[in-house]
Structure formats: C-alpha cells, structure tokens
N, CA, C and O of each residue as an XYZ file, in Angstrom:
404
protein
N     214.967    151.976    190.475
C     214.000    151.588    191.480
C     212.618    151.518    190.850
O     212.087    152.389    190.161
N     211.992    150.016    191.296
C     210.239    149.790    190.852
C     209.977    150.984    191.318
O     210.787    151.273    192.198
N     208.965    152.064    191.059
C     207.813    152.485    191.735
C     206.628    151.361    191.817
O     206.312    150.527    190.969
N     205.994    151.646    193.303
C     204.987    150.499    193.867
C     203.871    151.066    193.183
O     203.846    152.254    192.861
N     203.018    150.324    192.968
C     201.535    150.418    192.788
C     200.644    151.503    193.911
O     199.593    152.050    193.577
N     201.042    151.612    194.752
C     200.422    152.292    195.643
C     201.489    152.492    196.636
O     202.460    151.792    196.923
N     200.902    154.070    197.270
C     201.985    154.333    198.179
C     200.621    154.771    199.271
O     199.512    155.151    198.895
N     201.198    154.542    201.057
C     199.888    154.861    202.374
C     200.519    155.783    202.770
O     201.649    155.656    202.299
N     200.450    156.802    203.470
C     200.970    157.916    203.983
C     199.980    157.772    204.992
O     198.763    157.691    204.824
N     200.858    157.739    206.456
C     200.644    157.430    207.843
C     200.646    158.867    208.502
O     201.722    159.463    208.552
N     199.503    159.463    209.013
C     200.265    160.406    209.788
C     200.870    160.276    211.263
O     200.599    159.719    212.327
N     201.877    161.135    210.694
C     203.043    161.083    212.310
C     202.718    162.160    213.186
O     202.953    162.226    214.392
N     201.954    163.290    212.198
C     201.664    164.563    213.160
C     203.143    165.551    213.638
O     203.357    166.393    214.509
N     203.843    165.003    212.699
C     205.207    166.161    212.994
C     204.949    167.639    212.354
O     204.696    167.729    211.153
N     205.005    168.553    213.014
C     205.584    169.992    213.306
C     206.924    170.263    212.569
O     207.778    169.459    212.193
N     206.870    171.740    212.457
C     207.589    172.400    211.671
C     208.961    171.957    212.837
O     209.953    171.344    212.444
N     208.780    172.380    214.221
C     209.936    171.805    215.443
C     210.281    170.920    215.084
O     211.502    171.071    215.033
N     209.910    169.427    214.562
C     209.857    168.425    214.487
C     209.343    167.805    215.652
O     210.091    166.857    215.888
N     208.468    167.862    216.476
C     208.214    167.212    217.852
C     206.602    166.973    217.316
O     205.835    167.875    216.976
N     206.283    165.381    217.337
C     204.808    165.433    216.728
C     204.045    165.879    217.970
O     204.335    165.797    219.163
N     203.346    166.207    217.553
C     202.420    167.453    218.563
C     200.747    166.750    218.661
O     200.123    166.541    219.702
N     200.148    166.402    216.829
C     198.882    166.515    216.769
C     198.032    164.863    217.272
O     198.463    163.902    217.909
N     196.820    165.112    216.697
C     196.004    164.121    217.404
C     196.301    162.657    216.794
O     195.681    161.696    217.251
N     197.170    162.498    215.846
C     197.520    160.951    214.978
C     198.228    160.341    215.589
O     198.086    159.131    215.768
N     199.467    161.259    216.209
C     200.775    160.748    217.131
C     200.228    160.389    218.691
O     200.712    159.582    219.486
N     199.353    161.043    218.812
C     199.263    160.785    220.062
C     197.869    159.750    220.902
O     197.545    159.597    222.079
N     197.154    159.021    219.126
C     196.296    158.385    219.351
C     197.101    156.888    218.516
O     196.336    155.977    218.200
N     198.485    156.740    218.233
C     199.019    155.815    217.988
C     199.364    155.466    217.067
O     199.932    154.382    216.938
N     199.054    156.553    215.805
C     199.145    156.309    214.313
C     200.802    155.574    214.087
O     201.007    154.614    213.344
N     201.529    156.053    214.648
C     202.699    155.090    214.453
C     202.640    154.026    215.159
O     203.555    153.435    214.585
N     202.381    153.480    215.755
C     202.467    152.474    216.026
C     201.992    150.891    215.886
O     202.264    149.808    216.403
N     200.836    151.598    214.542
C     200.165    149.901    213.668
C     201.021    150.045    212.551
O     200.688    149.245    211.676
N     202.184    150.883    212.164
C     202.733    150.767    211.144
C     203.509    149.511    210.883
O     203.947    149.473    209.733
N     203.840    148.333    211.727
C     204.364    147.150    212.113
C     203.586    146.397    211.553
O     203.900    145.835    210.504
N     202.374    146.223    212.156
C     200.888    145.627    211.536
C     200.648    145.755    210.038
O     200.738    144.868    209.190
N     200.325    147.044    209.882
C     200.191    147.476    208.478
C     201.195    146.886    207.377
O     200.824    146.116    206.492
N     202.110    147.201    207.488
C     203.623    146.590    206.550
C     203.678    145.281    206.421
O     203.799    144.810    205.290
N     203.590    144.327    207.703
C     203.209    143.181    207.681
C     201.880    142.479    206.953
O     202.143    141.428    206.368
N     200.859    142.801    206.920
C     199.936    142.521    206.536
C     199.834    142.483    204.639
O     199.477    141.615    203.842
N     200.428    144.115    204.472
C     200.393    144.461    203.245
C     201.497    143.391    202.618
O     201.549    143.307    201.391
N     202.180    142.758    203.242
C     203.463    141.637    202.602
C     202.509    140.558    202.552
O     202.238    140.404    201.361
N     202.001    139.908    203.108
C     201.462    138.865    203.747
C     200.352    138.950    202.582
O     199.934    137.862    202.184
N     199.965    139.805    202.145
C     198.648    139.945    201.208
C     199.141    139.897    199.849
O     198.475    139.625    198.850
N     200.721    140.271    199.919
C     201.637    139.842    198.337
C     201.316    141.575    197.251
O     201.266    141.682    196.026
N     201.154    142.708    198.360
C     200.508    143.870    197.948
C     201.770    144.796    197.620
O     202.690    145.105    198.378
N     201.627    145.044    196.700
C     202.841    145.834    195.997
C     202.936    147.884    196.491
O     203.106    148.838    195.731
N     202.761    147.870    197.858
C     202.125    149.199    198.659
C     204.190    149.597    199.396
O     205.055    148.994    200.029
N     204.041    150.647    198.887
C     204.632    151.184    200.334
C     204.416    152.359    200.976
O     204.024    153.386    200.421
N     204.734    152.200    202.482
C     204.530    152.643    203.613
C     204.918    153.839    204.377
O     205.539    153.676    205.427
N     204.614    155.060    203.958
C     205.571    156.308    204.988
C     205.112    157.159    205.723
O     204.093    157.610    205.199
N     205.352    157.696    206.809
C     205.485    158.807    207.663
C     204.758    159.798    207.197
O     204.515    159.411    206.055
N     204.316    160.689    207.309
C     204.307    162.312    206.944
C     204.003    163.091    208.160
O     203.375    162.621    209.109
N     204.521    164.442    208.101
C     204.064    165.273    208.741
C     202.688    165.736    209.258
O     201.951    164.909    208.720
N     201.939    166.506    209.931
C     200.587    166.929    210.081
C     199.765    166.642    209.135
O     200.500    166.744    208.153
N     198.723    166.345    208.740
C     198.197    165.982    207.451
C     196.743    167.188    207.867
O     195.805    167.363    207.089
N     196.815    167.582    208.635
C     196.019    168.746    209.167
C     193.926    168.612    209.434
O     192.890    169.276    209.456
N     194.540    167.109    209.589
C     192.592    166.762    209.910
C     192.775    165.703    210.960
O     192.646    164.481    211.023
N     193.309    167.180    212.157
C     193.272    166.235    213.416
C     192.236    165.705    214.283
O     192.390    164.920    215.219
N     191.005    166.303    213.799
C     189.241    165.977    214.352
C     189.234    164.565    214.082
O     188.485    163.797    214.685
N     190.352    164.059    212.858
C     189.161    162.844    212.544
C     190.716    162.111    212.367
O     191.168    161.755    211.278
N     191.440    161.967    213.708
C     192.840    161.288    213.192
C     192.762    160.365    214.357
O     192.162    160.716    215.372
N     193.532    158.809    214.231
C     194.172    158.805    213.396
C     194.087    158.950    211.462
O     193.077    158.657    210.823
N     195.184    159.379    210.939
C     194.739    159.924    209.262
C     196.018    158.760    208.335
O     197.190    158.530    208.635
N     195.310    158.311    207.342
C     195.703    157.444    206.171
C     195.244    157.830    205.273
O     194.041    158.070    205.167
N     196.569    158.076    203.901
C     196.145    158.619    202.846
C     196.407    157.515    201.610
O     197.565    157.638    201.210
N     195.916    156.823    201.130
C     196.225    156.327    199.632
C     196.357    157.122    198.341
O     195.693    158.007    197.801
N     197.469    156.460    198.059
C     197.959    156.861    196.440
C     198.073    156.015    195.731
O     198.944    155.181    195.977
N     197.546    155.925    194.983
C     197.409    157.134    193.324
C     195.905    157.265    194.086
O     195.568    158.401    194.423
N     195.063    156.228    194.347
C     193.723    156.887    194.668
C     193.046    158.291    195.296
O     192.007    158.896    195.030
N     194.040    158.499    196.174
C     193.776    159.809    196.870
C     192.568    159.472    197.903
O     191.716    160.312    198.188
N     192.583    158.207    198.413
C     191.417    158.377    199.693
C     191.949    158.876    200.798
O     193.178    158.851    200.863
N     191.415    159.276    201.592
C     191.828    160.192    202.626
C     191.134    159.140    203.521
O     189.985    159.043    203.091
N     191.329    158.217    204.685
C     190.752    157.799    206.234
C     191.321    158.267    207.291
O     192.459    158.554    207.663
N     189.832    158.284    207.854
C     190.130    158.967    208.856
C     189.675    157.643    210.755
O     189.040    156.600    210.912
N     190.288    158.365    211.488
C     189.680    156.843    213.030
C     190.480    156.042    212.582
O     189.812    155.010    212.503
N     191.828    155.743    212.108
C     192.463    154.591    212.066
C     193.399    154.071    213.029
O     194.626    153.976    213.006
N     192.268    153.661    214.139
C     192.889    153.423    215.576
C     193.147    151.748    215.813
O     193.654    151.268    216.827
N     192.656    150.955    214.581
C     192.680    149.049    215.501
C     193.085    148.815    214.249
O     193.478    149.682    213.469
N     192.978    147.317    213.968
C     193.943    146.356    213.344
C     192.458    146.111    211.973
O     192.644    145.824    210.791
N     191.220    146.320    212.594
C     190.275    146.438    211.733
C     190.224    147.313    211.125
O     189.786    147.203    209.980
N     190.626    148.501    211.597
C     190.435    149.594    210.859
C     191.580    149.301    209.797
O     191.224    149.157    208.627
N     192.928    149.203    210.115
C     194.027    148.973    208.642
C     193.338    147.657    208.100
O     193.521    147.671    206.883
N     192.723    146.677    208.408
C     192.244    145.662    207.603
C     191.123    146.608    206.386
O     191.027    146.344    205.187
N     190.528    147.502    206.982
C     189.573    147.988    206.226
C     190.458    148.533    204.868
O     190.163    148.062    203.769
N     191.303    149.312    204.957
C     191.776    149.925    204.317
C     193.126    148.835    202.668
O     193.330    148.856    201.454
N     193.617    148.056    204.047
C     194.411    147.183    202.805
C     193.339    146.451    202.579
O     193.881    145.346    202.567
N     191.928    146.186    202.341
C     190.886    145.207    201.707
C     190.747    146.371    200.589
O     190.750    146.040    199.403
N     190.607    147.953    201.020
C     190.222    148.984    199.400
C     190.896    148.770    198.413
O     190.467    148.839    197.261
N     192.570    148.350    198.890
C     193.377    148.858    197.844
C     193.269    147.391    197.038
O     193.519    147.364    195.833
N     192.822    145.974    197.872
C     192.847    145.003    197.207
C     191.500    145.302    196.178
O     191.500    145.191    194.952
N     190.873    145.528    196.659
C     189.040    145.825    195.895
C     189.241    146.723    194.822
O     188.750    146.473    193.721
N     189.933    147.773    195.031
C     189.533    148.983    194.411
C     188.557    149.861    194.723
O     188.286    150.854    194.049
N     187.964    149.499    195.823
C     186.720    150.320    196.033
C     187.157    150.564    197.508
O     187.586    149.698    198.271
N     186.966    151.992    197.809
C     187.282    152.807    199.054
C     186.306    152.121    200.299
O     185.167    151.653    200.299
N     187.215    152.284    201.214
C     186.573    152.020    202.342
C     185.638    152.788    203.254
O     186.029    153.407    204.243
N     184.358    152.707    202.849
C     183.226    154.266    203.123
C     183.039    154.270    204.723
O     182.503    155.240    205.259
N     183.368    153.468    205.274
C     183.408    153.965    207.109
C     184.417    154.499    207.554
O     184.466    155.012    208.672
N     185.413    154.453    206.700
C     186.842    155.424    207.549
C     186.770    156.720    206.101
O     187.591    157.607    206.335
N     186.124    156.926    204.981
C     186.687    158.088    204.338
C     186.490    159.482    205.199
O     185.721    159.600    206.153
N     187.252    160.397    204.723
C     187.507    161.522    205.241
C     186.024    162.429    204.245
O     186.556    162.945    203.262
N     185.453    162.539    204.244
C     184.721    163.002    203.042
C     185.100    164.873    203.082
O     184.645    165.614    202.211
C-alpha cells in the first residue's frame, strides 16, 4: 500500500463508550466528510481522510488535524471552512483563520 502524502483527521468526538458525546459530533464534523473527500479528489490531492476519537479541544470544534504538517483547525463548520484547509495543503502554507494556536 502507497502511503498518501497527507493524511486529515476529522474529529468524530468518540468516547471511551464509544457514543460521540463532544462538541465536533454534535456541531457536524461528520458530516462534510462527503464534501471534503470529494473535493480533495476533484483537486487530484493525494490526502486521506479519517475519523478519530475526541481530539480534546472541544471550545474550538469543529477540529481538523493535518499530517505530516501537524496543523491543528479549529470552527470547521461550512464548505469554506474545508475549502480553507484543502487550499493549505495545496499551498503549503497553513490556514491562519481556522489554526488552533
């Protein structure tokens, strides 16, 4: 198996129960993951896309993490906001209105 160029880690806000509980799940973070995946194809972006548990910065969630970069965003509630984010990974340069600082 390729490893991708970059991997996004979505939070789902799942619990040790497994029942997502925190503020990502319940402000929709799963649910631009459709958007997101699509887009990142559509852009010919060598990214993939997963789940994680609590990512534990529910003040400022929804939460998106990039790898290898390690940016942390945070408010990733609209279709602008993931535009913001797949434009960093095209740029290379972080997206400074959603970082987590």
């Amino acid at each position: 198996m390729k490893k991708p160029a970059h991997h996004v880690l979505v939070c789902a806000s799942f619990r040790m129960s497994g029942e997502p509980q925190g503020v990502c799940h319940k402000k929709g973070s799963t649910s631009f993951l459709q958007y997101l995946e699509s887009e990142l194809a559509d852009r010919g972006l060598d990214v993939a896309v997963s789940t994680t548990g609590c990512l534990k910065v529910c003040d400022r969630g929804p939460a998106v993490v990039v790898y290898p970069e390690n940016w942390w965003y945070g408010h990733i509630d609209s279709e602008e906001a993931i535009d913001a984010v797949i434009d960093s990974i095209e740029s290379g340069v972080p997206a400074a209105d959603y970082v987590i600082a």
